[in-house]
VEXVOTOR-909871 format. One record per atom (N, C-alpha, C): residue in three letters; atom name; z, x, y. Coordinates in steps of 0.02 Angstrom, whole numbers, plus 50000, padded with zeros to 5 digits. Atoms other than C-alpha are relative to their C-alpha. Example, Ala and Ser with C-alpha at 12.3 -4.5 7.8 and 13.67 -1.06 7.14 Angstrom:
<vexdrens>
{'ALA','N',{50000,50045,49941}}
{'ALA','CA',{50390,50615,49775}}
{'ALA','C',{50000,50045,50060}}
{'SER','N',{49997,49958,49941}}
{'SER','CA',{50357,50684,49947}}
{'SER','C',{50037,49961,50055}}
</vexdrens>
This chain:
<vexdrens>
{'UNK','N',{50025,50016,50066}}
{'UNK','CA',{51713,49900,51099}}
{'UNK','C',{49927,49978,50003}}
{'UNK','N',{50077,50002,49994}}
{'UNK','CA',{51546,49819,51154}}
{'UNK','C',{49951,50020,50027}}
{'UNK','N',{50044,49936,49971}}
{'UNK','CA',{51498,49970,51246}}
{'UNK','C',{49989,50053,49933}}
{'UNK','N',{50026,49967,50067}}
{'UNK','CA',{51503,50050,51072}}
{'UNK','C',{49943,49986,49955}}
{'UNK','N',{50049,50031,50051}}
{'UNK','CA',{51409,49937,50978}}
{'UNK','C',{49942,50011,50025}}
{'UNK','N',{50069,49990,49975}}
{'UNK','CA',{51274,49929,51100}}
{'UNK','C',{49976,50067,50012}}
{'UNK','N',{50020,49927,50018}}
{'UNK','CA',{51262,50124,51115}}
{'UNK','C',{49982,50006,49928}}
{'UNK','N',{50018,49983,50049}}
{'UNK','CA',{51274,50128,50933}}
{'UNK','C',{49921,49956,49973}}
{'UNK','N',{50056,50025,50005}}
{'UNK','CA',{51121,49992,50926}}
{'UNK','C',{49940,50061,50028}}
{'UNK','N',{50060,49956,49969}}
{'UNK','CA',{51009,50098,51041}}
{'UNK','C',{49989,50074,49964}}
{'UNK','N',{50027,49935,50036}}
{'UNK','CA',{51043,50244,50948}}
{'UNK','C',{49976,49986,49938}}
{'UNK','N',{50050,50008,50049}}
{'UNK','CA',{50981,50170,50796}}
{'UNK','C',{49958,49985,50022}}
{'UNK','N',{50050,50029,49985}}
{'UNK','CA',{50845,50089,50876}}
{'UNK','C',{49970,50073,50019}}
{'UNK','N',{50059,49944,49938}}
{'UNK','CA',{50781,50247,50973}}
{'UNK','C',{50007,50070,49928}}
{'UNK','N',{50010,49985,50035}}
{'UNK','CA',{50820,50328,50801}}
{'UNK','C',{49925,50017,49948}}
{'UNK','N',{50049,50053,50015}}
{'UNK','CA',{50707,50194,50719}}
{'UNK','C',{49902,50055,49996}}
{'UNK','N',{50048,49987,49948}}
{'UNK','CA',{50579,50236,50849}}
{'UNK','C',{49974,50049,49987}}
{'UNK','N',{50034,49922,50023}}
{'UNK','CA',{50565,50435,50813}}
{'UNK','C',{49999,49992,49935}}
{'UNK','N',{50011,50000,50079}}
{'UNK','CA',{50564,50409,50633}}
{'UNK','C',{49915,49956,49983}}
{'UNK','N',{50060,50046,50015}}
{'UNK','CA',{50396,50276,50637}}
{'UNK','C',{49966,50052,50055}}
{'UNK','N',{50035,49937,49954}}
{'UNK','CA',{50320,50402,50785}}
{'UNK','C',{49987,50056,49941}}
{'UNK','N',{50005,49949,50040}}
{'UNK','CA',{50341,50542,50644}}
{'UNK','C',{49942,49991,49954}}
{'UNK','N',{50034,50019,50053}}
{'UNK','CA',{50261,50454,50508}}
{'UNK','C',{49906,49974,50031}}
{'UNK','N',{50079,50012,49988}}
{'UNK','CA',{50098,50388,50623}}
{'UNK','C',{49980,50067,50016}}
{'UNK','N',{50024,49933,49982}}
{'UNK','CA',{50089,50562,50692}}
{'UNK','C',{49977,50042,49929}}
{'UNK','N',{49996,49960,50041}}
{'UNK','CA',{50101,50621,50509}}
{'UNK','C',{49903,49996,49975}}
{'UNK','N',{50075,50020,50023}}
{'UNK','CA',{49945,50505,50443}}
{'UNK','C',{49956,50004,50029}}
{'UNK','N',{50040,50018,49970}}
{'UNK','CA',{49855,50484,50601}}
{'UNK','C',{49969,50082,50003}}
{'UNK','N',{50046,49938,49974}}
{'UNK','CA',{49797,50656,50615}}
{'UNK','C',{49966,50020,49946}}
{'UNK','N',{50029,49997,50087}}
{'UNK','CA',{49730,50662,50422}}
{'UNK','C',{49925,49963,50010}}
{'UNK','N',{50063,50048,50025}}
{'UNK','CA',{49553,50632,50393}}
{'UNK','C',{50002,49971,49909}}
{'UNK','N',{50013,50004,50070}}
{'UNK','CA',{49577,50634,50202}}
{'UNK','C',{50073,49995,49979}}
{'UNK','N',{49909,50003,50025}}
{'UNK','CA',{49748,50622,50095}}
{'UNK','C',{49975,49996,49914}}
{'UNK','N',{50002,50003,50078}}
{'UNK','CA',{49770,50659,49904}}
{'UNK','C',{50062,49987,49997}}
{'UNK','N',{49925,49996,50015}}
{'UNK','CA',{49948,50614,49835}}
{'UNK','C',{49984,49966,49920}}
{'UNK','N',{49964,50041,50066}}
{'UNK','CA',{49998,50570,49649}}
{'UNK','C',{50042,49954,50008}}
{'UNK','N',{49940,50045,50017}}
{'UNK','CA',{50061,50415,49613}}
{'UNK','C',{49992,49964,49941}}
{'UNK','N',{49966,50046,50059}}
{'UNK','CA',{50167,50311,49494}}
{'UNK','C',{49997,49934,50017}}
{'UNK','N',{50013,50067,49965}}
{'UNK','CA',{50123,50112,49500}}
{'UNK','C',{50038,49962,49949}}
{'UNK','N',{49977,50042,50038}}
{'UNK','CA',{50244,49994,49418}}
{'UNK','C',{49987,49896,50034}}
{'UNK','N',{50023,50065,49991}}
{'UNK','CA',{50199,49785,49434}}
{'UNK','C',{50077,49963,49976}}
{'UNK','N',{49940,50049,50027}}
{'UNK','CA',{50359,49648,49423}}
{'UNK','C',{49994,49926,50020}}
{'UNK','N',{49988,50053,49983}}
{'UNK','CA',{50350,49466,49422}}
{'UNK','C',{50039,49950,49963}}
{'UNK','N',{49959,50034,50033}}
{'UNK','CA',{50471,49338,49375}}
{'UNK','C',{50040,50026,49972}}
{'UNK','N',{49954,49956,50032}}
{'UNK','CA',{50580,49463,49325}}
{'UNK','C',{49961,50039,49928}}
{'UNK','N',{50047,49940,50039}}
{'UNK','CA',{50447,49559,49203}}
{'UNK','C',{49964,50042,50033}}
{'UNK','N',{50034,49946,49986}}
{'UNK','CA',{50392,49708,49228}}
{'UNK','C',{49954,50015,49956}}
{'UNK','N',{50063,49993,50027}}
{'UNK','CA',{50220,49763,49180}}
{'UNK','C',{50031,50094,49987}}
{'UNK','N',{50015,49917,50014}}
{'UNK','CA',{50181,49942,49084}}
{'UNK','C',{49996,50028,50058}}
{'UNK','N',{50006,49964,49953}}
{'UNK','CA',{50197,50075,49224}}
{'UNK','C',{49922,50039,49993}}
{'UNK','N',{50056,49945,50008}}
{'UNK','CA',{50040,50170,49258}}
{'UNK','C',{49998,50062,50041}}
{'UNK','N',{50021,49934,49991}}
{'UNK','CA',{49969,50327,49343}}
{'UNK','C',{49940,50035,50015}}
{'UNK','N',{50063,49968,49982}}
{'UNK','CA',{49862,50435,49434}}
{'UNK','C',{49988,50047,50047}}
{'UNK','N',{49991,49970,49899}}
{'UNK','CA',{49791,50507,49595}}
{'UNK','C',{49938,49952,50030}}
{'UNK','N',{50012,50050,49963}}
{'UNK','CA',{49751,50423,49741}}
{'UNK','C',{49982,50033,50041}}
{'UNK','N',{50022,49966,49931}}
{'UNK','CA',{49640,50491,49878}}
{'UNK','C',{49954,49960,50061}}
{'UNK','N',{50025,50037,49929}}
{'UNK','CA',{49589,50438,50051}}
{'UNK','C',{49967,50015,50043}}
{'UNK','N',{50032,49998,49958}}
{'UNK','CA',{49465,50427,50166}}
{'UNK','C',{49989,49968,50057}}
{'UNK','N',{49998,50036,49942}}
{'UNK','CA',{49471,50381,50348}}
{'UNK','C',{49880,49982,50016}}
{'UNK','N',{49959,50074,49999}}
{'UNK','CA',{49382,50250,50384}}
{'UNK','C',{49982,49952,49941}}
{'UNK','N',{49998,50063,50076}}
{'UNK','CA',{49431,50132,50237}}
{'UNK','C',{49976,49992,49951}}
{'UNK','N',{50035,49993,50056}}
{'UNK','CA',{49388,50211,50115}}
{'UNK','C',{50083,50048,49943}}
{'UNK','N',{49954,49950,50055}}
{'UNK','CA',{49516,50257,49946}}
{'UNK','C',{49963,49984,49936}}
{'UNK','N',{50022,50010,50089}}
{'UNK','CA',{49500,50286,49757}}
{'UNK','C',{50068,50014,49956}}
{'UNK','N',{49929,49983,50063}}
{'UNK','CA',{49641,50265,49631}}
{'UNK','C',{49984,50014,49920}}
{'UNK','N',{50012,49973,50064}}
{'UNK','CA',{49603,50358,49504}}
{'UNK','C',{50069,50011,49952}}
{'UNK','N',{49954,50019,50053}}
{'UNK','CA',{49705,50318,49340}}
{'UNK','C',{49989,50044,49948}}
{'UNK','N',{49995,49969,50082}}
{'UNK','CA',{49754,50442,49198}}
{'UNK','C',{50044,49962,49956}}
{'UNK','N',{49975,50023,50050}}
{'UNK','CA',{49847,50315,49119}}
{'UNK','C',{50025,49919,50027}}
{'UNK','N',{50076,50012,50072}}
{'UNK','CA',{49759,50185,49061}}
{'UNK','C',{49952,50031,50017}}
{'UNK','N',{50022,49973,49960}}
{'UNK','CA',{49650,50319,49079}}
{'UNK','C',{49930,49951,50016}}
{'UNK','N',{50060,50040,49972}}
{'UNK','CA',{49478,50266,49155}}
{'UNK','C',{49992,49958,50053}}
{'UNK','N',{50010,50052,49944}}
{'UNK','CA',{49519,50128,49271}}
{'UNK','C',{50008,50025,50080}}
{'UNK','N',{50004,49980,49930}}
{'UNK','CA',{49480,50145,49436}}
{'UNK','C',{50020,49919,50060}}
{'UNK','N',{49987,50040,49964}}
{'UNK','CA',{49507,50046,49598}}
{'UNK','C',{49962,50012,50069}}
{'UNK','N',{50051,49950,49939}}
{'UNK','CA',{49388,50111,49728}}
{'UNK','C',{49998,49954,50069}}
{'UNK','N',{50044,50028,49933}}
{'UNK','CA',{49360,50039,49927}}
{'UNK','C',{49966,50050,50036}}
{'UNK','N',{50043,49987,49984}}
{'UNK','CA',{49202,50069,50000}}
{'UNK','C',{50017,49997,50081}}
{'UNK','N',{49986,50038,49933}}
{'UNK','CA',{49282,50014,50169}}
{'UNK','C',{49976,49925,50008}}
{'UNK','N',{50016,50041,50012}}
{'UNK','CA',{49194,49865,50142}}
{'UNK','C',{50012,49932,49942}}
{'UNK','N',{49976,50040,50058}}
{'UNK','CA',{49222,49797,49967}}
{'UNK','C',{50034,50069,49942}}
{'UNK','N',{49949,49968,50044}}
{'UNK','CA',{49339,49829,49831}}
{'UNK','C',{49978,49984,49923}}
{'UNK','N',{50018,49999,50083}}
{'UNK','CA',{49290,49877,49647}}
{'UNK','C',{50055,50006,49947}}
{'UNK','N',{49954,49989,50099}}
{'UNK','CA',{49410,49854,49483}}
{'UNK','C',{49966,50010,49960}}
{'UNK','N',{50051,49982,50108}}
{'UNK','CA',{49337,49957,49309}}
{'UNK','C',{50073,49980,49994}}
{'UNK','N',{49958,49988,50082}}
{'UNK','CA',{49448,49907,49179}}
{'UNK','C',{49964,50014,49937}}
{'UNK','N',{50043,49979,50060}}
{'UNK','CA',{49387,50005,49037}}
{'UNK','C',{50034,49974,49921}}
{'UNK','N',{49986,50051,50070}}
{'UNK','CA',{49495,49903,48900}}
{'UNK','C',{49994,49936,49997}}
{'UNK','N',{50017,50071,50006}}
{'UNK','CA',{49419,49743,48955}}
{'UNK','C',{49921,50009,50008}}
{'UNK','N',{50089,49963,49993}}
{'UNK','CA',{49228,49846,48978}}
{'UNK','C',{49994,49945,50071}}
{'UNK','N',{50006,50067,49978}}
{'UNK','CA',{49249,49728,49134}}
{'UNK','C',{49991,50035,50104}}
{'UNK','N',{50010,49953,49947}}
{'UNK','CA',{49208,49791,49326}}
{'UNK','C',{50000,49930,50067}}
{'UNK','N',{49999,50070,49947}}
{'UNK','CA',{49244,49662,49487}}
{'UNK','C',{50021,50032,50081}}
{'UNK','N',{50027,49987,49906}}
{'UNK','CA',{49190,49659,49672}}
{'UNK','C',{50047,49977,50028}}
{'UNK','N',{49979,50045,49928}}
{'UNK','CA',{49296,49586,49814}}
{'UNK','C',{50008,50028,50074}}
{'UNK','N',{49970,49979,49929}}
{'UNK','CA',{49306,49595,49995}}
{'UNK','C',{50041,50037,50018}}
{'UNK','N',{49923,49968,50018}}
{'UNK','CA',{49422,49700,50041}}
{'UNK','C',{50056,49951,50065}}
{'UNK','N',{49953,50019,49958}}
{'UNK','CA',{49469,49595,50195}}
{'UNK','C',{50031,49923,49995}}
{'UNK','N',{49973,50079,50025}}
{'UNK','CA',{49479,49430,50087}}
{'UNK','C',{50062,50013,49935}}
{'UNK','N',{49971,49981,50058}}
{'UNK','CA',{49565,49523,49927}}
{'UNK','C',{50079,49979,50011}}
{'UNK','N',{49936,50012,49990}}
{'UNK','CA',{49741,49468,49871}}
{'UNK','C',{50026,50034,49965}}
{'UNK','N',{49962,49955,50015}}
{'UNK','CA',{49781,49634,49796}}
{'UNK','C',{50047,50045,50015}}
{'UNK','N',{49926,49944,49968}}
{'UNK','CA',{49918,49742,49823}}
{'UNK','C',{50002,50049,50023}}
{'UNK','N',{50018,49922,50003}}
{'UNK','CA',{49859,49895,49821}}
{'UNK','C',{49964,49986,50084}}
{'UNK','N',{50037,49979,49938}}
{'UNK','CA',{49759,49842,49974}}
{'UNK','C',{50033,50012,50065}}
{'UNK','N',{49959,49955,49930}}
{'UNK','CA',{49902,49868,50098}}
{'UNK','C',{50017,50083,50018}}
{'UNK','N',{50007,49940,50010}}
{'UNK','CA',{49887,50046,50068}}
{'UNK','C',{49947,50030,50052}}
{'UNK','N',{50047,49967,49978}}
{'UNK','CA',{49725,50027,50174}}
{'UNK','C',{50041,50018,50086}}
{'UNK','N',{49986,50004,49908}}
{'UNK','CA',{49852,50020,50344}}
{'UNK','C',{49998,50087,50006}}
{'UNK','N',{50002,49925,50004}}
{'UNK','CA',{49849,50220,50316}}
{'UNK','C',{49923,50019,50024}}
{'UNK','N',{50076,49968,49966}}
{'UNK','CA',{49651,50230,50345}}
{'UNK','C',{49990,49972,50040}}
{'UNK','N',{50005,50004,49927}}
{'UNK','CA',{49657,50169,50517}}
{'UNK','C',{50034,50034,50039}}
{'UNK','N',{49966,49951,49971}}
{'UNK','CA',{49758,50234,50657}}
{'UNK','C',{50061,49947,49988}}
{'UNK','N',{49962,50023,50019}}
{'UNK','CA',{49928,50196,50607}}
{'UNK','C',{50048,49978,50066}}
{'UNK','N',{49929,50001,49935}}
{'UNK','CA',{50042,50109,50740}}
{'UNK','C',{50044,49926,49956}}
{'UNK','N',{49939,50012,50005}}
{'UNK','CA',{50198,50028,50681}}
{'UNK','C',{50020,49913,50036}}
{'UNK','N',{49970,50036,49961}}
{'UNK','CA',{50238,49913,50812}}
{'UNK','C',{49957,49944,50015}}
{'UNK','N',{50066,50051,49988}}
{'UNK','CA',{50077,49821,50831}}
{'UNK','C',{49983,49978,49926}}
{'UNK','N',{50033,50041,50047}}
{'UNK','CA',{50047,49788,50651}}
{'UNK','C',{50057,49961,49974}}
{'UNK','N',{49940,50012,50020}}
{'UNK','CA',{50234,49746,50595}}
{'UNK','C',{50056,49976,50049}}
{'UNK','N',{49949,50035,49976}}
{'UNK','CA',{50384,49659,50643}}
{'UNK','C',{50071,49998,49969}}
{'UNK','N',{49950,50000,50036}}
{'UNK','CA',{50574,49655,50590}}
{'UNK','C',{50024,50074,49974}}
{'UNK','N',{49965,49932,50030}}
{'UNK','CA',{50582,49861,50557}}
{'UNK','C',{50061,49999,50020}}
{'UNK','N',{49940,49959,50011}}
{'UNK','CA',{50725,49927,50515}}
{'UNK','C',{50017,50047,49969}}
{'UNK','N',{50016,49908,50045}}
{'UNK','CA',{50790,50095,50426}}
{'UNK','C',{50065,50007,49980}}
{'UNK','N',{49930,49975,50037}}
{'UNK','CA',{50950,50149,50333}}
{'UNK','C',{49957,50089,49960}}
{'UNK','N',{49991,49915,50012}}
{'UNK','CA',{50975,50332,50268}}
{'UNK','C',{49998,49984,49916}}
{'UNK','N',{50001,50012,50059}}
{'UNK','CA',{50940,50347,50071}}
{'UNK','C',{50001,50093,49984}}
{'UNK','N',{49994,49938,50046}}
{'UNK','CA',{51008,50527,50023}}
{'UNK','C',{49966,50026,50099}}
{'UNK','N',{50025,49963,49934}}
{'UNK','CA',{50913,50642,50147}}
{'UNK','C',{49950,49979,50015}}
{'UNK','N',{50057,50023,49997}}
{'UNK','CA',{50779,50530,50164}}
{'UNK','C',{50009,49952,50046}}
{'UNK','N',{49997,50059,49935}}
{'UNK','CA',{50752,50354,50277}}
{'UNK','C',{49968,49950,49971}}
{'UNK','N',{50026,50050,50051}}
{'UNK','CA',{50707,50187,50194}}
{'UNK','C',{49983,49945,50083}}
{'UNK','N',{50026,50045,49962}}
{'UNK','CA',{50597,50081,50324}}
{'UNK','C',{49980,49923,49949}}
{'UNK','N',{50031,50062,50025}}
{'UNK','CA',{50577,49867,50290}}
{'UNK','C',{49966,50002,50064}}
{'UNK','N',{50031,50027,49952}}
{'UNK','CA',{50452,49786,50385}}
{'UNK','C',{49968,49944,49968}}
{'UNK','N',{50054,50068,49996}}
{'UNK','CA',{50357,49621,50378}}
{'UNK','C',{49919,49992,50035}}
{'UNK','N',{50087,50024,49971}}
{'UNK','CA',{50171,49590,50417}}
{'UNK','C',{50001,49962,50076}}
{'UNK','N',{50000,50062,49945}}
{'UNK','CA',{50125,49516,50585}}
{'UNK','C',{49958,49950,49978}}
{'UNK','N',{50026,50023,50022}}
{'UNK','CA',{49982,49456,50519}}
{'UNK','C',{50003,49971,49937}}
{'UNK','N',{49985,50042,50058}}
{'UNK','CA',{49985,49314,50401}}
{'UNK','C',{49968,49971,49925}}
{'UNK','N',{50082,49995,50048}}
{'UNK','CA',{49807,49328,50311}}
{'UNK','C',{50012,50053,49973}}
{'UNK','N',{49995,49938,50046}}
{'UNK','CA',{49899,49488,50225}}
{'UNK','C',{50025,49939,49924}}
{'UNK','N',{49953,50026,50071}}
{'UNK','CA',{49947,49453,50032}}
{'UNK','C',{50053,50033,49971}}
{'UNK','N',{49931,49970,50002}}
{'UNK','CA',{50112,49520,50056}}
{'UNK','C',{50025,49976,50063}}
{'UNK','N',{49933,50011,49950}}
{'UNK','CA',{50283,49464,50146}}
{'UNK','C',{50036,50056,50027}}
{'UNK','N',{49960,49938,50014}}
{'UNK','CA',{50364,49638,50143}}
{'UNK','C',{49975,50070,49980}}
{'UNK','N',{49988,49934,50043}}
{'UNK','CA',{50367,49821,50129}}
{'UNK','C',{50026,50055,50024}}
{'UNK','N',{49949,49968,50005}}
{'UNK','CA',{50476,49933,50090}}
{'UNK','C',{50001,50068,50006}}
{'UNK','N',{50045,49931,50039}}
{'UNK','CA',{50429,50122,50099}}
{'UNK','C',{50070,50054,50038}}
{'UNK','N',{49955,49978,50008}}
{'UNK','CA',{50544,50280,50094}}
{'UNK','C',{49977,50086,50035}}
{'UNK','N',{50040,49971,49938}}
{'UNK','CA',{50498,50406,50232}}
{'UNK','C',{50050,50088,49971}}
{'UNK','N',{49988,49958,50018}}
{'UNK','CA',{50527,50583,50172}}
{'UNK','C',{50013,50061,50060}}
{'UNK','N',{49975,49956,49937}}
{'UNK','CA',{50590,50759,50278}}
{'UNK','C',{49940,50029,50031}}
{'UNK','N',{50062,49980,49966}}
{'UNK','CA',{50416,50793,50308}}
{'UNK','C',{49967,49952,50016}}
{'UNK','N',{50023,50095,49967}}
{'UNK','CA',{50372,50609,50382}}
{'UNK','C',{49927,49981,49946}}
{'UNK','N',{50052,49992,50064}}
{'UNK','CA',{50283,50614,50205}}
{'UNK','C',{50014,49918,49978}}
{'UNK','N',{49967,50099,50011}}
{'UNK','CA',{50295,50391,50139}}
{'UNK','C',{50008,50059,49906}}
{'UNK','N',{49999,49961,50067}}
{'UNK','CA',{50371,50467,49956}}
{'UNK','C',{50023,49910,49952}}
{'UNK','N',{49991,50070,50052}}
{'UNK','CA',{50403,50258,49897}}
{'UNK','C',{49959,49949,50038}}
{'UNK','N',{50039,50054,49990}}
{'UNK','CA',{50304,50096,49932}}
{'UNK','C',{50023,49950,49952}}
{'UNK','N',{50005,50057,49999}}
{'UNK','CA',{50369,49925,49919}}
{'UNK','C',{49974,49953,49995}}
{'UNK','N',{50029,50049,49949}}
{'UNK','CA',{50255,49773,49929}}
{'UNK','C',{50007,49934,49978}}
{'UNK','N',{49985,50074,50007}}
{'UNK','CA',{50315,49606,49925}}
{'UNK','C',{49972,49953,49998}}
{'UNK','N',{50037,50024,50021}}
{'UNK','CA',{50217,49481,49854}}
{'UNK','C',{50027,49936,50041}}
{'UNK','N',{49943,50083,49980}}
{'UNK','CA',{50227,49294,49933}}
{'UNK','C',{50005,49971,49960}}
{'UNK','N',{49958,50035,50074}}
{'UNK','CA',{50253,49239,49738}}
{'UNK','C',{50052,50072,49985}}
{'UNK','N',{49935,49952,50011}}
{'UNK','CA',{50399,49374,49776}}
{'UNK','C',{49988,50076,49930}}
{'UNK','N',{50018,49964,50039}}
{'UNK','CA',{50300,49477,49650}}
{'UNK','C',{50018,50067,50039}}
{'UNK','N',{49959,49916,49948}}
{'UNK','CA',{50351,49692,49685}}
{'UNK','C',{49937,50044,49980}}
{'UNK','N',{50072,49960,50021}}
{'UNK','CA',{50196,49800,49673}}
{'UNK','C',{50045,50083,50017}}
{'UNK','N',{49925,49947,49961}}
{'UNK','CA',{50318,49977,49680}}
{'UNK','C',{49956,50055,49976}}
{'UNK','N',{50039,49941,50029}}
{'UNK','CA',{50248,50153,49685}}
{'UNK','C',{50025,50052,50027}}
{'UNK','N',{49983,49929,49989}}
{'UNK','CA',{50309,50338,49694}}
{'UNK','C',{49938,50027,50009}}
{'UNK','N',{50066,49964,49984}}
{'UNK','CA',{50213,50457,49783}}
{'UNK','C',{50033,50089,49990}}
{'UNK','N',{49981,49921,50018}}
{'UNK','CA',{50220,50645,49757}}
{'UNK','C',{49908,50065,50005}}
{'UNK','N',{50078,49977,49996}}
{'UNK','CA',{50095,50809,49789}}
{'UNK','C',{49975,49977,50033}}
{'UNK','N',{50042,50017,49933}}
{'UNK','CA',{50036,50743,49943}}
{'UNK','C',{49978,50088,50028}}
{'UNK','N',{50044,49967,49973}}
{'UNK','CA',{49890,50856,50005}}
{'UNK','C',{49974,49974,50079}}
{'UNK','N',{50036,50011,49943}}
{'UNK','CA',{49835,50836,50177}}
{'UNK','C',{49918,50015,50005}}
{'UNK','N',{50057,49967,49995}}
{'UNK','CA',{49647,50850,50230}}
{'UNK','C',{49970,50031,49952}}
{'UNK','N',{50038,49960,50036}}
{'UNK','CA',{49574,50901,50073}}
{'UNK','C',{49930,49973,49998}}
{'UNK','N',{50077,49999,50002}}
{'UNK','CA',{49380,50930,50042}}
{'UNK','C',{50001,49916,49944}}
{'UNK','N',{50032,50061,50056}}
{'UNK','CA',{49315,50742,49961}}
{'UNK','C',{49955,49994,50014}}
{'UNK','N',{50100,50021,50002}}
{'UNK','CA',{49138,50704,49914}}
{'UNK','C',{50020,49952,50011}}
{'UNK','N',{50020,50093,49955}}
{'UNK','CA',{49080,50531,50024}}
{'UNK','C',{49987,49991,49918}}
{'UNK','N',{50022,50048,50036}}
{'UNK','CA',{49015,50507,49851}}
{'UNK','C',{50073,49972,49935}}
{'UNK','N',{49948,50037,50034}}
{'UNK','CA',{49193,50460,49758}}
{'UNK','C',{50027,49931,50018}}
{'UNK','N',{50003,50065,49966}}
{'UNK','CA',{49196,50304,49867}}
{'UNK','C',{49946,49950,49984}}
{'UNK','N',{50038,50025,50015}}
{'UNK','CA',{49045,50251,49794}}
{'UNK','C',{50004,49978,49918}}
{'UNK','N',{49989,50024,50074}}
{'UNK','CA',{49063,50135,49635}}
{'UNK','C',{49927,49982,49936}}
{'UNK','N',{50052,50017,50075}}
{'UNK','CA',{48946,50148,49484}}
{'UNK','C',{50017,49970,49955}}
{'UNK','N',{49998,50056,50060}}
{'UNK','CA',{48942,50023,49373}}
{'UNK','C',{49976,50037,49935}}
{'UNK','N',{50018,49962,50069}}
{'UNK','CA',{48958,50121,49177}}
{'UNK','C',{49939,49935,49975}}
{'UNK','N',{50037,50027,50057}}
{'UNK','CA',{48826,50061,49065}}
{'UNK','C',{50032,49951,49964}}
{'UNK','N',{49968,50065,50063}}
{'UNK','CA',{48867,49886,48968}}
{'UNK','C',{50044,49971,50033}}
{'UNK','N',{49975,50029,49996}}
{'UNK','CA',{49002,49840,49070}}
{'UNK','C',{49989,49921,50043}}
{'UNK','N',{49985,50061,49935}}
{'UNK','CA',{49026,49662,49124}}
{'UNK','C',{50037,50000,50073}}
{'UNK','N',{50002,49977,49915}}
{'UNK','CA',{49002,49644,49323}}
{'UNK','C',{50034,49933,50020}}
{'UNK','N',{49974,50052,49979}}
{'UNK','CA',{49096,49497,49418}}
{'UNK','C',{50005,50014,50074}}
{'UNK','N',{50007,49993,49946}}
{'UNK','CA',{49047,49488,49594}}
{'UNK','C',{50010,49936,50043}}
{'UNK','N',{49981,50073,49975}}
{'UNK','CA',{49171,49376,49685}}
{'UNK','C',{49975,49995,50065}}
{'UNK','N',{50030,50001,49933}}
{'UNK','CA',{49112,49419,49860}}
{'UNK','C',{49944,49967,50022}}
{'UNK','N',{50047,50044,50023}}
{'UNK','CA',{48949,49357,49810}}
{'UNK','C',{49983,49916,50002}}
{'UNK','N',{49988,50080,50040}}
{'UNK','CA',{49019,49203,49733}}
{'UNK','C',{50015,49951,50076}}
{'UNK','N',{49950,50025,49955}}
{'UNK','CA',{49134,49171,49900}}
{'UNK','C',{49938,49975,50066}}
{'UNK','N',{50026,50007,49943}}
{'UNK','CA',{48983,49189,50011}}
{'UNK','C',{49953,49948,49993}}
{'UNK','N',{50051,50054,50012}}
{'UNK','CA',{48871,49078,49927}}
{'UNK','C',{50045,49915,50010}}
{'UNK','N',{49940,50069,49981}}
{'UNK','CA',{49004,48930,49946}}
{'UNK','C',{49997,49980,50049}}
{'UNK','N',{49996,50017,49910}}
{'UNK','CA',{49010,48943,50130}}
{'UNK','C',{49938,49950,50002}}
</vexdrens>
């Protein structure tokens, strides 16, 4: 009986193992990535309006979430710092990207070289249909997330995203239409400030404090 269990451990584990191998092999060889996604927000048990868009990537540390709905708003990193337009507040804001306590910014573990085992702790995997549902936890504790959850597709494609807020907040997003390597202008990483809008430059703010 406890020659079973422990066979049956190792074979999940060494399961595990080729399933997170798949998925760095999938990203790590990508200079660029386009995918559609769906972004829903939940805290305290409310959920925020769902939104929408596409989301494309650039190695190194550089994305843009481009929003058709609310359309306009963007979310851009430069690799460096991180821009919010909201165009129904005319309102546009800077931050770090390596001080930011947004959600979206765990997304950037994709524009480095992805390893598994060195950034995370606690994986595990269960079977969801014909698919594979990985948890993991942060090693690092300067992330602004406890958790995440993501849903590893037959082409070691991530087709869900998790991210666990440490006010337990759920930042949740479907992905779909994933493009590999497509052609992106360096200049969609670059954030222009529209005409009129109010600018809020916390990076600024943060450094002058020191």
């Amino acid at each position: 009986m406890c020659l079973a269990v422990v066979g049956t451990c190792a074979f999940a584990q060494a399961d595990l193992n080729a399933t997170l191998k798949r998925v760095e092999t999938h990203y790590n060889r990508s200079k660029t990535l386009k995918v559609s996604f769906q972004e829903s927000y939940t805290q305290g048990g409310r959920t925020r309006k769902p939104e929408s868009g596409e989301l494309y990537l650039r190695k190194p540390g550089k994305m843009r979430w481009d929003y058709s709905n609310p359309t306009g708003k963007l979310f851009i990193s430069d690799g460096k710092y991180l821009y919010l337009y909201t165009p129904s507040q005319n309102r546009a804001e800077k931050m770090k990207l390596k001080e930011t306590d947004d959600l979206r910014a765990p997304l950037a573990f994709l524009l480095g070289k992805l390893d598994f085992s060195r950034d995370f702790s606690g994986l595990q995997m269960k079977a969801v249909g014909t698919d594979l549902q990985v948890t993991a936890q942060p090693k690092s504790e300067k992330l602004p997330y406890q958790q995440v959850d993501f849903v590893v597709g037959p082409e070691a494609q991530i087709k869900k995203l998790n991210v666990l807020g440490h006010d337990n907040s759920i930042l949740a997003f479907n992905f779909e239409n994933e493009v590999v390597n497509p052609v992106l202008d360096e200049k969609m990483f670059h954030f222009v400030l529209p005409p009129g809008t109010a600018f809020v430059d916390t990076a600024e703010a943060k450094d002058s404090d020191k």
